[in-house]
N, C-alpha and C positions, 0 to 999 in steps of 0.2 A: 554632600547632600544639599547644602545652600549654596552652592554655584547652580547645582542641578536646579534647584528651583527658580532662580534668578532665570535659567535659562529658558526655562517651560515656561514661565509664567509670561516674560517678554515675547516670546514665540506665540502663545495663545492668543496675548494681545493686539499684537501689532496683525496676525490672522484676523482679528474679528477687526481693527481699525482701519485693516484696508478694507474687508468685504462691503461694511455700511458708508464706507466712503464712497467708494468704489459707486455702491447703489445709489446713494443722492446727488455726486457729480458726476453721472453716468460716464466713467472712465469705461469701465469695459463692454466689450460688443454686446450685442442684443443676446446671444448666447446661439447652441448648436440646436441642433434638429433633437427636437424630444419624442419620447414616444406617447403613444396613446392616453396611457396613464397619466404620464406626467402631466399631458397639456390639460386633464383634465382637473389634476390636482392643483393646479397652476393656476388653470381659472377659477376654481373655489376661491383660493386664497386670496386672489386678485379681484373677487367678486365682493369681497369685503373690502370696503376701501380700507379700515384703518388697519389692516392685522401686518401688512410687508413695512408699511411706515415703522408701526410699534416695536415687530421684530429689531429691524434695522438702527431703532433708537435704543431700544437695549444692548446691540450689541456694540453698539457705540461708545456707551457710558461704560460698557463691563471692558471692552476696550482699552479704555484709557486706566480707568480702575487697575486694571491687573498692570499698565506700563506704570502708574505712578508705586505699585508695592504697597506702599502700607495699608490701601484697600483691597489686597489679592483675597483675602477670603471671601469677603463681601461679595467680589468678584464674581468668584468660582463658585459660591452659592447661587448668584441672581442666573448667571450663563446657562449654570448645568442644563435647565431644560431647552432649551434652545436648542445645547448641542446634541442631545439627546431626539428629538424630532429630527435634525437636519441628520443624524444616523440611520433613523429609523425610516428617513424616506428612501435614503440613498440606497438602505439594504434591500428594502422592498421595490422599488421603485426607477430607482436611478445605481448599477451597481458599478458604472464606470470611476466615479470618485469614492467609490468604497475605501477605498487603502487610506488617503487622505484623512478623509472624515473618518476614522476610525482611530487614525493618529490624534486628532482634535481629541474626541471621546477620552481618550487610554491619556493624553496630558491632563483634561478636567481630572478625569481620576487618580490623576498625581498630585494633581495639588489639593482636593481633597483628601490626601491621607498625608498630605505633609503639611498642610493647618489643621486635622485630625484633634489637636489639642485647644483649638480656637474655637471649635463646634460644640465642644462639650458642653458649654454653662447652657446651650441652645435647649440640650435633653436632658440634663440634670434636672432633679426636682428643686 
């Protein structure tokens, strides 16, 4: 079970430490042909200057969080909504990386129930 974590957790990471790199050193292409929805959704978000920045800095810090370990829950607490919308667009929205981002989704909720015991004092009285 603590290899299995080691391995999700560095895998979730280094996923979200390329993506925000990825966006502030514009390594990758402009991207494919979106549909209708998307371009619309696309420009809300982009209609807001600071909301792709903000995204892009959390998941940067949750990023390195979960490669350095000893903050993976912190981590995996700050991320979860993030990856939670980027599922919920892709299911609605975009279903071509469905598979992917759902892999993302089902590893947060691994490591949520494998620091399951680290959240406690969170809801305890």
């Amino acid at each position: 079970m603590k290899i299995a974590v080691i391995i999700i957790r560095v895998l979730l990471g280094a996923m979200y430490l390329f993506a925000s790199v990825s966006y502030f050193m514009k390594y990758m292409p402009a991207g494919q042909q979106m549909s209708a929805d998307q371009t619309t959704f696309m420009a809300g978000v982009m209609a807001s200057v600071y909301l792709m920045p903000l995204i892009k800095i959390t998941e940067l810090v949750s990023g390195i969080l979960l490669l350095i370990g000893r903050t993976a829950p912190l981590a995996a607490l700050i991320i979860f909504p993030i990856t939670l919308n980027i599922f919920l667009y892709h299911a609605f929205l975009g279903p071509k990386e469905l598979p992917m981002v759902a892999l993302m989704l089902i590893f947060n909720l691994f490591l949520f129930f494998a620091y399951r015991k680290k959240y406690l004092p969170i809801i305890s009285k």
